[in-house]
C-alpha positions as CSV (number, residue, x, y, z in Angstrom):
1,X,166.6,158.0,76.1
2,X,169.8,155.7,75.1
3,X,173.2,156.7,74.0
4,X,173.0,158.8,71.3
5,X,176.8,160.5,71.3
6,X,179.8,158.6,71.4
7,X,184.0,159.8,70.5
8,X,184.8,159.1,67.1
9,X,186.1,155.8,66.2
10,X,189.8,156.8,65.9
11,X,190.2,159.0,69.4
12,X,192.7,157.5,71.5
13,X,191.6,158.6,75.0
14,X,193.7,158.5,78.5
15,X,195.1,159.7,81.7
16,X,198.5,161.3,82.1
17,X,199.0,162.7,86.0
18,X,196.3,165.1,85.9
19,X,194.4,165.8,83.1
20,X,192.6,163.3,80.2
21,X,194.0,163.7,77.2
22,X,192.2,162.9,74.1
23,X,194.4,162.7,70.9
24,X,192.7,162.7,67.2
25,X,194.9,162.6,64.5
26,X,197.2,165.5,65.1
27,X,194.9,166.9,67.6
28,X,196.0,166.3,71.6
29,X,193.0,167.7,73.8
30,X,194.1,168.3,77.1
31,X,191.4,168.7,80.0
32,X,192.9,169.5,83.6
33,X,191.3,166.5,85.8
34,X,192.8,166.0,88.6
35,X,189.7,163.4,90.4
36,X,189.4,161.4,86.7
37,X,185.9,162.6,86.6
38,X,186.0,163.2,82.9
39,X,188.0,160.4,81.8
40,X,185.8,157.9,83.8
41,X,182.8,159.6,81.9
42,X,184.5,159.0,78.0
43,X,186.0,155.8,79.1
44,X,182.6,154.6,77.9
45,X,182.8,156.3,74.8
46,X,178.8,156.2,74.7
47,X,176.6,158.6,76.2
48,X,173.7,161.2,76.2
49,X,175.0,164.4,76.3
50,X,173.0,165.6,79.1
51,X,174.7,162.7,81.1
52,X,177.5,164.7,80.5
53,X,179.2,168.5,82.5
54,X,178.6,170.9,80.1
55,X,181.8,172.5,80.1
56,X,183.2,169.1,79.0
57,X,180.3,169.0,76.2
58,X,181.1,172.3,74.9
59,X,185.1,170.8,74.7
60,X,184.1,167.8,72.7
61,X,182.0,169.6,70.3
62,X,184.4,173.0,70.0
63,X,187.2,170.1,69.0
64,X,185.1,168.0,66.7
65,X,185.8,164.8,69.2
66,X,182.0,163.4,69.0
67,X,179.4,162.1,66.6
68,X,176.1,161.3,66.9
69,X,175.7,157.4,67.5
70,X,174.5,155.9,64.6
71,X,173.7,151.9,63.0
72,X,173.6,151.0,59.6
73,X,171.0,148.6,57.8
74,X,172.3,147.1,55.0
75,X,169.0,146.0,52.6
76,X,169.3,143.9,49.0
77,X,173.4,144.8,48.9
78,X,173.5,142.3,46.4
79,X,175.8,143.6,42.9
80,X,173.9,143.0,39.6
81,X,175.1,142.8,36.0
């Protein structure tokens, strides 16, 4: 099974003492991690969720921080008149 999860685009993710902090718009999501566990994890912004603790899959999903990984196909994008 690949990736199929990553953070969205726009989430700023990083390490402050001890916790990960992941800040989305005007949303700062603490989690207290004081061996970077998690942040080493979502510093690859690409996963399976089962890859993944579930207490921090329940976080990223109760806070709207993940989206399922997707690729666009762009067929005949041509304009016409």
């Amino acid at each position: 099974m690949g990736k199929n999860y990553k953070l969205k685009t726009d989430a700023l993710l990083y390490y402050d003492e001890f916790s990960t902090k992941i800040l989305l718009g005007t949303k700062c999501v603490e989690i207290f991690d004081d061996t970077q566990t998690y942040f080493s994890l979502l510093k690859k912004r690409e996963w399976s969720l089962s890859d993944l603790p579930n207490d921090l899959v329940e976080v990223l999903i109760e806070y709207n921080l993940i989206i399922k990984n997707y690729t666009h196909y762009y067929e005949n994008s041509e304009i016409l008149n």
